[in-house]
N, C-alpha and C positions, 0 to 999 in steps of 0.2 A: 109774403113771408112774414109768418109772426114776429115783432121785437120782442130781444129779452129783455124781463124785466129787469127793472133797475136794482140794484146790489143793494141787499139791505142795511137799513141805518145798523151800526155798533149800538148792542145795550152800553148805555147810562154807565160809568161803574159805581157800584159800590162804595160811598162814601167811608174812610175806614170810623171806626167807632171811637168816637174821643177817650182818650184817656183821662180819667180822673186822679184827684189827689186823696190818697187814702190814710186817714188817721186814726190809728189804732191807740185806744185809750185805756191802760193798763192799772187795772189798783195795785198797791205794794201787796208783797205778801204778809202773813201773822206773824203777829209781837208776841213774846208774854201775855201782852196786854187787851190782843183782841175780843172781842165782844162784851168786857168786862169793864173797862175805862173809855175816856172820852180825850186822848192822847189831845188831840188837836195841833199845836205849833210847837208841844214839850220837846227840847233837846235831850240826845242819848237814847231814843228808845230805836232800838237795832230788832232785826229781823233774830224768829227762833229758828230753832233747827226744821221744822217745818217751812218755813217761810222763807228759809233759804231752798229746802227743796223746790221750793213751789217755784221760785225763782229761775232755776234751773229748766225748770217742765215749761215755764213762757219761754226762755232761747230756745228750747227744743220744738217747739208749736211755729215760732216763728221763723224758724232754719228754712222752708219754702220759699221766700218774700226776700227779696233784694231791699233792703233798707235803707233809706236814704237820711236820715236823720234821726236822732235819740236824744231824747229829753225828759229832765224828771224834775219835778219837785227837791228843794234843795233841802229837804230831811234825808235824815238819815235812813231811813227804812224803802223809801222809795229811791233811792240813789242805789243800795243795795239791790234792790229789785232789780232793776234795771242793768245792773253790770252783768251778768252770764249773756243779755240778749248782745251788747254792748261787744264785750268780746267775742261772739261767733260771728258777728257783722263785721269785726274790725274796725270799729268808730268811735268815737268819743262819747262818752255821757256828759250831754248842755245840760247845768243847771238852769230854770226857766223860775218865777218867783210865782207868776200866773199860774202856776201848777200845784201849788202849793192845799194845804189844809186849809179848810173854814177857820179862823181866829175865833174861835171859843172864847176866848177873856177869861173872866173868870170861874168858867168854867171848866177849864181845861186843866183834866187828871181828873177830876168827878169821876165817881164810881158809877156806871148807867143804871145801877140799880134802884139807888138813889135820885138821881134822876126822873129816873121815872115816874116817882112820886110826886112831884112836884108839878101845880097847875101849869107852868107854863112850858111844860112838856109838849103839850096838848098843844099850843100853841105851834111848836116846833113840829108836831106831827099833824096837825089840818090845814093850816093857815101860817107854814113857813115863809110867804111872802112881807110877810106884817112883821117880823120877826127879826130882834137884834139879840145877839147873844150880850150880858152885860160885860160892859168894856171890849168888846170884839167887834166883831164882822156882823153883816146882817146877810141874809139867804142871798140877796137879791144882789147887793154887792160880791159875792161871792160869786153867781153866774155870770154878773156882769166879765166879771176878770179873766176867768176861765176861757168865756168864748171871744173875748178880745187874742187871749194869749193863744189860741186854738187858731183861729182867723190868721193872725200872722204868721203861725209854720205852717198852715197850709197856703199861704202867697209866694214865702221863702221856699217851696218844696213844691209848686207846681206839675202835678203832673207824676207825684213819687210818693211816696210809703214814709209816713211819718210815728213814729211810736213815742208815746207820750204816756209815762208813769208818774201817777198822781193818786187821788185817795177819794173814798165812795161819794163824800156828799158832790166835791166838786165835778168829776164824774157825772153820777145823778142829776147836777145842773144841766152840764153840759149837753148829755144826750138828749132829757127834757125839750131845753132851747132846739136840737135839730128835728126835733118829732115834732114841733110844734105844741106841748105838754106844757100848760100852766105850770108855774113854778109852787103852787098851792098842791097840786098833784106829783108830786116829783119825787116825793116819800115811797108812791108806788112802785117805784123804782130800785131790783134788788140789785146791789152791785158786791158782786163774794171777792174776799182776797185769791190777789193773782188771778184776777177776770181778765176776758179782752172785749172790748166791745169796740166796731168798728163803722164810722161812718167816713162814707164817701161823698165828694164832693168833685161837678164837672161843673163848667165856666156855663154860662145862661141860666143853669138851673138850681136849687136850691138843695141841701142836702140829704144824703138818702142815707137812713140807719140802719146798718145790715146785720150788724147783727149786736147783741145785750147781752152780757155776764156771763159770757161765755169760758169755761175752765176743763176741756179737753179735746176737742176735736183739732186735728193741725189746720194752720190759715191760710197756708201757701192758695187756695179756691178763691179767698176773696181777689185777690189781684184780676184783673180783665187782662188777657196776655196783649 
């Protein structure tokens, strides 16, 4: 008589898929002042009626996504931004200073028109690395800050949905640094008011940018259920 054979091994299971910490990095929405001035760190410049819409339409994008934290730049116009998502999550809005605008120095309220003429524009737009604004900040100090300040809500938020309203150039750093994108190419980088742009981040690996300047589709997809 034949023996039965022996009962097969159980597959393996399925490891479940780590969850990542996901940071959604929001510019304020339009001033008066947008695309015309070079606001930088000026106190009083409040969002327009558009930019209050615009505001509105990121809590509505973001209504999908269980939100574990809110933070913004301690201007006025990005704190602004920030409250409609703020109140449909039920959480507080953290002023964070890391979030904050590039210091322009004496720059800052220039007219960009104006601006533009000037050689050391050029400077600002090829070769932002090299680059200090007079009496301000320099590019490079500005990434620095951003993705220290980025680094530490995503250690404090492990594993959860972090929304961070802040403003283009820092922004632009920021995503740069996670692309691995010279900070001399970083200009390439379009960031529109009231964008979302979303990088994820899992422990072992380094971060993954999913998505850039983004202003309608809802986000509730990026989350990994």
């Amino acid at each position: 008589m034949t023996a039965a054979p022996p009962p097969a091994s159980p597959a393996p299971a399925t490891p479940p898929e780590r969850q990542g910490t996901l940071l959604l990095l929001v510019r304020h929405g339009e001033t008066p002042t947008t695309g015309r001035v070079l606001p930088g760190r000026a106190q009083g410049l409040h969002l327009s009626a558009r930019g209050r819409d615009q505001a509105y339409r990121v809590a509505e994008r973001l209504a999908g996504l269980r939100v574990d934290g809110i933070y913004s730049s301690p201007l006025e116009r990005t704190c602004e931004t920030a409250e409609p998502t703020a109140a449909r999550a039920g959480l507080e809005v953290n002023e964070d200073a890391g979030l904050i605008e590039c210091d322009f120095g004496e720059w800052t309220g220039a007219a960009l028109a104006e601006l533009a003429g000037m050689p050391q524009w050029q400077t600002v737009q090829r070769s932002p690395s090299t680059f200090r604004f007079p009496n301000g900040e320099s590019f490079t100090e500005m990434q620095a800050r951003i993705v220290e300040s980025l680094e530490v809500l995503r250690t404090a938020h492990a594993g959860g949905v972090v929304v961070c309203f802040s403003h283009a150039d820092p922004i632009k750093a920021a995503v740069a640094h996670a692309l691995g994108t010279p900070l001399d190419l970083f200009q390439r980088i379009v960031i529109s008011p009231a964008s979302v742009s979303a990088i994820s981040y899992v422990d072992g690996q380094g971060p993954a940018v999913l998505m850039v300047n983004s202003t309608s589709e809802p986000l509730s997809g990026l989350r990994v259920p």
